[in-house]
C-alpha positions as CSV (number, residue, x, y, z in Angstrom):
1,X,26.9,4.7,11.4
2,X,26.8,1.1,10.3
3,X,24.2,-0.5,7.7
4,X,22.7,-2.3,10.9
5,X,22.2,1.0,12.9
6,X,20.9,2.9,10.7
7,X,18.3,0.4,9.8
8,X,17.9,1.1,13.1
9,X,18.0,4.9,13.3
10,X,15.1,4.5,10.2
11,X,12.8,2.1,12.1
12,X,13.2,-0.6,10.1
13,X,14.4,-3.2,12.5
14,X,11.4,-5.1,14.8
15,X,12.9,-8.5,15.0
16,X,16.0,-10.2,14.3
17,X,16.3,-14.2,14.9
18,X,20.3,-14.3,16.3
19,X,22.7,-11.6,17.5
20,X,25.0,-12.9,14.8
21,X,22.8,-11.3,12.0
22,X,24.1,-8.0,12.7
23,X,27.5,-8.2,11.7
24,X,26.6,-10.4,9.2
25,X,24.3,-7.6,7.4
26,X,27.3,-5.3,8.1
27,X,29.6,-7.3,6.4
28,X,27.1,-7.8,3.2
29,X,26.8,-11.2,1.1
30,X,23.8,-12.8,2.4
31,X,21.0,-14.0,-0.2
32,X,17.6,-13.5,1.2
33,X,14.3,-13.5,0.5
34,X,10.7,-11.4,1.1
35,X,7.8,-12.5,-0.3
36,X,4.0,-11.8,-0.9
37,X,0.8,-13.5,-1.9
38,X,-1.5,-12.6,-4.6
39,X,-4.4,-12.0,-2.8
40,X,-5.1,-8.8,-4.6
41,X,-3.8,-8.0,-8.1
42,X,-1.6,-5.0,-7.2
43,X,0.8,-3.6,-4.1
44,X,-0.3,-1.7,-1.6
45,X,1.8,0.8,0.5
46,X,2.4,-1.3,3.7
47,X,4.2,-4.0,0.7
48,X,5.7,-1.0,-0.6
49,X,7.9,-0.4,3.1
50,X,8.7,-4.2,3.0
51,X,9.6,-4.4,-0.5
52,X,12.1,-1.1,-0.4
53,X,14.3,-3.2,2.6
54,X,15.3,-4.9,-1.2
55,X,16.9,-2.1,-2.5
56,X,18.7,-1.2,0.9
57,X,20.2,-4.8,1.0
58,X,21.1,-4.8,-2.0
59,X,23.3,-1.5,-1.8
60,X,24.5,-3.0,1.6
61,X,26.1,-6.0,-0.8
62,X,23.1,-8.7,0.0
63,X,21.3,-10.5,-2.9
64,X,17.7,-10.4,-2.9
65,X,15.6,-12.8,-4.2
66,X,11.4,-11.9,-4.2
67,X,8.6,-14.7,-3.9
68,X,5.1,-14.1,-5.8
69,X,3.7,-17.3,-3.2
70,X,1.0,-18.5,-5.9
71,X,0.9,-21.8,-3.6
72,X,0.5,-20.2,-0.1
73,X,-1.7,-17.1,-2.0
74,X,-4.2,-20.4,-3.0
75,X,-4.1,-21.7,1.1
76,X,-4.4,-18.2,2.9
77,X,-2.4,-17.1,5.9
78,X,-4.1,-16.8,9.3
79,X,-4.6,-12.7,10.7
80,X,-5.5,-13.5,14.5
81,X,-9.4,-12.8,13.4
82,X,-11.4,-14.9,11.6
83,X,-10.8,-17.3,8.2
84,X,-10.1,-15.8,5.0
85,X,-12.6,-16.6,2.2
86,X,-11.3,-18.8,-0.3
87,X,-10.9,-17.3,-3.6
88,X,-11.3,-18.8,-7.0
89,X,-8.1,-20.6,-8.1
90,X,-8.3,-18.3,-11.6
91,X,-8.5,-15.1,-9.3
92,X,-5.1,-16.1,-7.5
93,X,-3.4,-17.1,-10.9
94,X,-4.6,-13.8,-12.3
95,X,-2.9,-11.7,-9.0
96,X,0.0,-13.5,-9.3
97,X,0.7,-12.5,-13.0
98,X,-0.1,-9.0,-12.4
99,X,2.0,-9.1,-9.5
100,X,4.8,-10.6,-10.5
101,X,4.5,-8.0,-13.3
102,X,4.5,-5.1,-11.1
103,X,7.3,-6.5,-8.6
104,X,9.6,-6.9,-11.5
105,X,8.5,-3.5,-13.1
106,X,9.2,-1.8,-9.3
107,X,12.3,-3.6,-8.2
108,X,14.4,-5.2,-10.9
109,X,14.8,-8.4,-8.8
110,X,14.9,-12.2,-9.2
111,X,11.0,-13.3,-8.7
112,X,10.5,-16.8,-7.5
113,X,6.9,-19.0,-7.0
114,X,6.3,-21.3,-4.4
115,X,3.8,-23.3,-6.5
116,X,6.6,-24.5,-9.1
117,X,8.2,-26.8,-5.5
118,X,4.6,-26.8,-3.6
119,X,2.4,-27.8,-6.1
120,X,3.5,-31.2,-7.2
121,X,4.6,-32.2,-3.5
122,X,3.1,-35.5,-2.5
123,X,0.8,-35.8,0.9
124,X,3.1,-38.6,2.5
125,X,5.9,-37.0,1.8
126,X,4.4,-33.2,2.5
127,X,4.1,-35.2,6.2
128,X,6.7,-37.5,7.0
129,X,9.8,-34.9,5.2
130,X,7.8,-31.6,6.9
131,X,5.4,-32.3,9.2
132,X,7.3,-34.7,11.5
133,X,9.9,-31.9,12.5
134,X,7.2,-28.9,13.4
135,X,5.4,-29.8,17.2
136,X,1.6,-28.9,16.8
137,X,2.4,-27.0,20.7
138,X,4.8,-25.0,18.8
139,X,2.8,-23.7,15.9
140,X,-0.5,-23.2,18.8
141,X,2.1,-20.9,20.7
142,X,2.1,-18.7,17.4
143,X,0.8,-15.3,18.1
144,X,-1.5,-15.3,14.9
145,X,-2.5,-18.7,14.7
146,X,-3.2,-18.7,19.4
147,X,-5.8,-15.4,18.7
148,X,-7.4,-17.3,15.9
149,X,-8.3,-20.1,17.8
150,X,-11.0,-18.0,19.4
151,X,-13.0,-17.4,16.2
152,X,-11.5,-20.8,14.9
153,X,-9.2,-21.6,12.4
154,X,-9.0,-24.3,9.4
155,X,-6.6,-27.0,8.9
156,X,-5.6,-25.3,5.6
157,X,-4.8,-21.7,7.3
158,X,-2.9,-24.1,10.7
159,X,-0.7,-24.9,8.1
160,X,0.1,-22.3,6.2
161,X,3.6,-21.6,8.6
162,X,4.8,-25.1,7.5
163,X,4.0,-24.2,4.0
164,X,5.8,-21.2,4.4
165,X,8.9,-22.8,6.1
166,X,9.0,-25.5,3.6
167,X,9.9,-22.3,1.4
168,X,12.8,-20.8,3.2
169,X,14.2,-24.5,3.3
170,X,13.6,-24.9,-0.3
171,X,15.4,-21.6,-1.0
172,X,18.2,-22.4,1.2
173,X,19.3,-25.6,-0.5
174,X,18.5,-24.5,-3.9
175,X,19.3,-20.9,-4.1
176,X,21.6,-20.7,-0.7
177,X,19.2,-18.3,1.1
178,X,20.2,-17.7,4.6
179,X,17.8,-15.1,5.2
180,X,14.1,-14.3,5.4
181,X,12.5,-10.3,5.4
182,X,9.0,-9.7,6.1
183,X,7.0,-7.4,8.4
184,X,6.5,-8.3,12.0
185,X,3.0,-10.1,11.5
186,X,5.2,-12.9,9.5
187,X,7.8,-13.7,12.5
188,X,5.8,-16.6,13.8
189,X,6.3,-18.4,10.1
190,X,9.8,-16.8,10.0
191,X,11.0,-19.1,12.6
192,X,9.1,-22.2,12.1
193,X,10.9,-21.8,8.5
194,X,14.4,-21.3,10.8
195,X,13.2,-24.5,12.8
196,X,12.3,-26.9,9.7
197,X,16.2,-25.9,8.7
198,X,17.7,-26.3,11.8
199,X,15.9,-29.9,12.3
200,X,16.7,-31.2,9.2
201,X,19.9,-29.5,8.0
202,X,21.8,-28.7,11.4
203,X,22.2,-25.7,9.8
204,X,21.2,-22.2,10.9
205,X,19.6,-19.4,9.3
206,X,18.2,-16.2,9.9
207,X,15.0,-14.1,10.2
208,X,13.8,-10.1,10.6
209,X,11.3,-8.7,10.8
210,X,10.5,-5.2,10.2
211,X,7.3,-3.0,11.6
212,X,4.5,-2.4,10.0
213,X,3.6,0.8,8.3
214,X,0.3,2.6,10.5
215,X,-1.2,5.9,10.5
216,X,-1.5,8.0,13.3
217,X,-4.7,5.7,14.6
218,X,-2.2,2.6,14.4
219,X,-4.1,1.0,11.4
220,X,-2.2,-0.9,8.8
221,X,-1.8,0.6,5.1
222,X,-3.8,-2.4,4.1
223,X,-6.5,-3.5,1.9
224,X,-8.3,-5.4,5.0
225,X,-8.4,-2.1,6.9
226,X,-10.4,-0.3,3.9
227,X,-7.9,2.2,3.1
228,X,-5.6,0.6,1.0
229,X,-3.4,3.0,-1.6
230,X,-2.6,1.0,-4.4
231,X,0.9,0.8,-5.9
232,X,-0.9,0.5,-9.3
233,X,-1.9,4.1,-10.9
234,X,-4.9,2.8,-12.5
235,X,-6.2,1.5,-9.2
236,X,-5.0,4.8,-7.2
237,X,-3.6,7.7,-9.3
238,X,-0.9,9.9,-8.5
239,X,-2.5,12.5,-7.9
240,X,-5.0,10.5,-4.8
241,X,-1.8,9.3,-3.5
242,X,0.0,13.1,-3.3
243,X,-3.0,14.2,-1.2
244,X,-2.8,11.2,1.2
245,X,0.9,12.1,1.5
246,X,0.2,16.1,1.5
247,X,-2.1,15.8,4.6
248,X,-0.2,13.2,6.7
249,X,-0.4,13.9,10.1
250,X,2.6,15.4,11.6
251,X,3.3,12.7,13.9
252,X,3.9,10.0,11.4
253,X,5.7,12.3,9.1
254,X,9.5,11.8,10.0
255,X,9.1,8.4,10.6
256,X,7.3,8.1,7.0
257,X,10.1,9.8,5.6
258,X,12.9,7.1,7.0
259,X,11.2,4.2,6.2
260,X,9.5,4.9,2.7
261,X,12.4,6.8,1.5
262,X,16.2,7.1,0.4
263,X,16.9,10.1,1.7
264,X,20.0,10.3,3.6
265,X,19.7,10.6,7.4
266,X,21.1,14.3,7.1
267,X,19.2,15.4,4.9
268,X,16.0,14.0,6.7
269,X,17.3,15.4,9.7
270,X,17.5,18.9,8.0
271,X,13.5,18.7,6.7
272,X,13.2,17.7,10.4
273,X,14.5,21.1,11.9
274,X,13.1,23.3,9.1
275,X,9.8,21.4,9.6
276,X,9.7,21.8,13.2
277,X,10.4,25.3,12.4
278,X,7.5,26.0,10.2
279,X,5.1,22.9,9.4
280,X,2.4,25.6,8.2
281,X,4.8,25.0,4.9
282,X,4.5,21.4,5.4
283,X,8.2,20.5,3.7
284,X,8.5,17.1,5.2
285,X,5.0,16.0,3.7
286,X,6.2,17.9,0.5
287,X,9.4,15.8,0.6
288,X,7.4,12.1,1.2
289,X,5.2,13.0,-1.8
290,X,7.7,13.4,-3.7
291,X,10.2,11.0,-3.0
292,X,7.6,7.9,-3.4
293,X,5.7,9.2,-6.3
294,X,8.7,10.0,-8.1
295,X,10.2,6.5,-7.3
296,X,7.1,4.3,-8.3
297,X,5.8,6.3,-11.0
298,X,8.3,9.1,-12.2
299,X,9.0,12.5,-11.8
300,X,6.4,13.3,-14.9
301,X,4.1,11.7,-12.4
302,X,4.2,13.6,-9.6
303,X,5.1,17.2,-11.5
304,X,1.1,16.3,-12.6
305,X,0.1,15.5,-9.6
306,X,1.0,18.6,-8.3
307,X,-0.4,20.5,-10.9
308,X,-4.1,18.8,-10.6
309,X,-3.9,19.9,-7.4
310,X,-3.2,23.6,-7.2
311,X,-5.4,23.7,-10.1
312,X,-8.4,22.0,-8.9
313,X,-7.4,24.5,-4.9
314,X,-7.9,27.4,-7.6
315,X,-11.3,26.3,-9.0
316,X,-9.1,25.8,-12.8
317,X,-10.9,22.8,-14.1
318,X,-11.1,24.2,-18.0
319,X,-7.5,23.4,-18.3
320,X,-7.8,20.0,-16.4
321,X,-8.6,16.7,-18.6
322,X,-11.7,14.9,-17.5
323,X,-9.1,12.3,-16.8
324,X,-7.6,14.3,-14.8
325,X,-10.5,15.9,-12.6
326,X,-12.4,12.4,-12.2
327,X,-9.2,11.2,-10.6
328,X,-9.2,14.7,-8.2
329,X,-12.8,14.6,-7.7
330,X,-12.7,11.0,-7.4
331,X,-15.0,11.0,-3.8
332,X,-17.4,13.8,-4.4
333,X,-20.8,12.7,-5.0
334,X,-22.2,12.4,-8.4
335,X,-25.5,14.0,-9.3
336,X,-27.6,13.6,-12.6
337,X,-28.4,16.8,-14.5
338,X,-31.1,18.2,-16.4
339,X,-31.0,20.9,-18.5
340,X,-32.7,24.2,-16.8
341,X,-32.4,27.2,-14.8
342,X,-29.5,26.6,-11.9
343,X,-32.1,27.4,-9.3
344,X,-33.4,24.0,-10.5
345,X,-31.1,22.2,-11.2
346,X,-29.8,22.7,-7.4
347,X,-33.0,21.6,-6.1
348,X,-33.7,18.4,-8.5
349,X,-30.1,17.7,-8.0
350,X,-30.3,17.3,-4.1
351,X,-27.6,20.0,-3.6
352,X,-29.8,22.4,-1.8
353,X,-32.6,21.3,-0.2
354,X,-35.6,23.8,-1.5
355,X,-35.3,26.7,-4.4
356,X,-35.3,28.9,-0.7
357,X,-32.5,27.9,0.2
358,X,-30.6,27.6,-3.4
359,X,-31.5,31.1,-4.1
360,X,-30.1,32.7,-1.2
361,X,-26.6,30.3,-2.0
362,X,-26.6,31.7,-5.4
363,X,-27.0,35.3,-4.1
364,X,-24.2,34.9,-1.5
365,X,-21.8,34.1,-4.7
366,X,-21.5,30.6,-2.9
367,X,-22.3,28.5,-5.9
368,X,-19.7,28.1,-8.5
369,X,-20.4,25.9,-12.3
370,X,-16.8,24.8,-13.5
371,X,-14.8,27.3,-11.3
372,X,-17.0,30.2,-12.5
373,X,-19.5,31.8,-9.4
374,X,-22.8,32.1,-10.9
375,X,-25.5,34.9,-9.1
376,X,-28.3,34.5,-11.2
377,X,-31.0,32.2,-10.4
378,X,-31.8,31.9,-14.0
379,X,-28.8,31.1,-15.5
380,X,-29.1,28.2,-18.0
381,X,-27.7,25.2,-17.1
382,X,-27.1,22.8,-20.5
383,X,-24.8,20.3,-21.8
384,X,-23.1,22.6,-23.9
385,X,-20.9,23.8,-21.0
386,X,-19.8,20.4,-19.5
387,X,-16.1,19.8,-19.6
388,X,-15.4,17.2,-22.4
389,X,-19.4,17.6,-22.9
390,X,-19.4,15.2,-20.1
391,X,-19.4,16.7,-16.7
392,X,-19.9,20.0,-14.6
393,X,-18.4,20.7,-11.5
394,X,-20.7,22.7,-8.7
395,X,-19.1,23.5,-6.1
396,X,-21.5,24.8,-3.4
397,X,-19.8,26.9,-0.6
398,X,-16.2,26.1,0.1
399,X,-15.4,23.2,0.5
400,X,-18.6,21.1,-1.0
401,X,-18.4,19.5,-4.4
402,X,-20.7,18.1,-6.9
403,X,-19.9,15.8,-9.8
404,X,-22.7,16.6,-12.4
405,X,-23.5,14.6,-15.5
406,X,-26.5,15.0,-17.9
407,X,-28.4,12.1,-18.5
């Protein structure tokens, strides 16, 4: 197949601006550019789906050139809701270091900022050069920008397509960029960018778009939506992001594994049929976890990951770092421990609701301290057994766990 279809075949492709592109990202040569704002300091998984259409370019014989916006990051971009709150201008120049950091650190690419041309731009001419060419009916039709106008919308976030524009045309006469990547929420400043060219230049450009990445609910993987997953390991470890991966609904699996991966479309067809053929041994989610850990953090990174997690399945938490359970255990309510008999500690702790009740968990073997089940009501509970003298884990029936820490 060609580099167009199977951009296809993966479900990359949700927009494209001109029939013409196809043969042209067939043929390889283009420059073009995808970019982000630093509204947060760290990637998320819906960038990282965007951000891999770099690499595939690239191979495909494009040049791509990535853009930290610092200027648009500082206006905010409309979301079809309601207005963004403004945030400080030192947060925004902090994201967009530790951005820029990470983007070069994950792709290898050329990063570019919008604020070095945007920043010194003078009103008159920010209106007569730009702002003559874009209709105000035209940027209204937007599909953002027309559902915002319910809630309303500022002047500052109205014009944050002809900010955006005012980038592709700068990259096109000063670094010949004829194309412009983003996910499908970004087509409507896509094309006014394609318009500002055409108006001024006579010359044309080109614009795609590419869906966005949604669980099986049809939420974005976003920090908006609450559920981001970080790119950064500090902000979400390995280890969380295996067991988002491990548990992904079979629905979205496939699809996960054409868009956020490099596997070759045979060998995701072949996890496909062995999949199909037993998902009780969940190979394709197996395969995802693997294939993006791996690629953003290393293959040290995920062997861990997997590690922590049969290990904290089997109850092994000795051998486990505190490190290493905090990040496993990072959800599980935390519970303040004094020192005493466990039928106690249960009851002060909130984990059983009377010493009643906690005895007859304790003589079921249903309460474990550290991996070890404990059937005597009396058993001392002190800090000398915490793990790291920090923390015991109580794990009360199967599937409910307690962080405990002594005071």
């Amino acid at each position: 197949m060609t580099f167009y279809e199977e951009l296809e075949w993966r479900g990359l492709i949700n927009q494209i601006s001109s029939p013409d592109l196809i043969e042209k990202l067939n043929k390889g040569g283009l420059t073009f550019y995808i970019g982000t704002d630093p509204t947060a300091d760290s990637l998320h998984l819906g960038h990282y789906s965007s951000f891999l259409i770099t690499r595939r370019l690239k191979a495909a014989g494009h040049h791509p050139i990535l853009l930290v916006g610092l200027a648009t990051g500082l206006i905010g971009d409309p979301r079809g809701t309601v207005e963004r709150e403004v945030q400080q201008k030192d947060v925004v120049f902090h994201n967009y270091e530790c951005l820029k950091a990470q983007v070069e650190k994950l792709f290898g690419f050329e990063v570019v900022n919008n604020y070095d041309w945007i920043n010194g731009m003078n009103v008159i001419d920010y209106f007569r050069d730009y702002g003559k060419f874009i209709n105000v009916g035209y940027m209204l039709s937007k599909d953002l920008v027309r559902r915002q106008m319910e809630s309303g919308i500022s002047y500052a976030e109205f014009s944050y397509m002809l900010i955006q524009a005012i980038d592709f045309k700068h990259l096109h006469e000063t670094r010949g960029v004829d194309l412009q990547v983003a996910g499908s929420d970004q087509w409507g400043n896509i094309t006014t960018g394609i318009e500002l060219i055409r108006k001024t230049t006579g010359e044309e450009v080109y614009g795609m778009t590419m869906p966005l990445v949604t669980d099986s609910q049809g939420n974005k993987f976003g920090k908006s939506e609450g559920n981001a997953l970080w790119l950064d390991k500090n902000r979400t470890s390995p280890y969380e992001l295996y067991q988002f991966l491990i548990n992904t609904e079979d629905s979205c699996i496939i699809s996960y594994l054409k868009r956020l991966t490099f596997l070759t479309p045979e060998q995701i067809t072949e996890i496909e049929a062995e999949h199909g053929a037993h998902p009780e041994r969940r190979l394709a989610q197996k395969s995802l976890a693997r294939e993006i850990i791996t690629d953003l953090h290393g293959e040290e990174e995920f062997r861990r990951a997997v590690e922590i997690s049969e290990k904290l399945f089997a109850g092994d938490f000795a051998s486990l770092s505190l490190r290493d359970i905090r990040a496993g255990m990072k959800n599980v309510p935390s519970v303040k421990l004094v020192p005493g008999a466990l039928v106690d500690v249960l009851v002060n702790g909130k984990i059983c609701a009377s010493k009643r009740e906690a005895r007859e968990f304790i003589g079921n073997g249903a309460i474990s301290l550290n991996g070890e089940v404990v059937r005597d009501p009396a058993f001392e509970v002190n800090p000398q057994m915490a793990l790291e003298g920090r923390v015991v884990v109580i794990r009360r029936g199967k599937k409910k766990f307690y962080m405990g820490e002594f005071a």
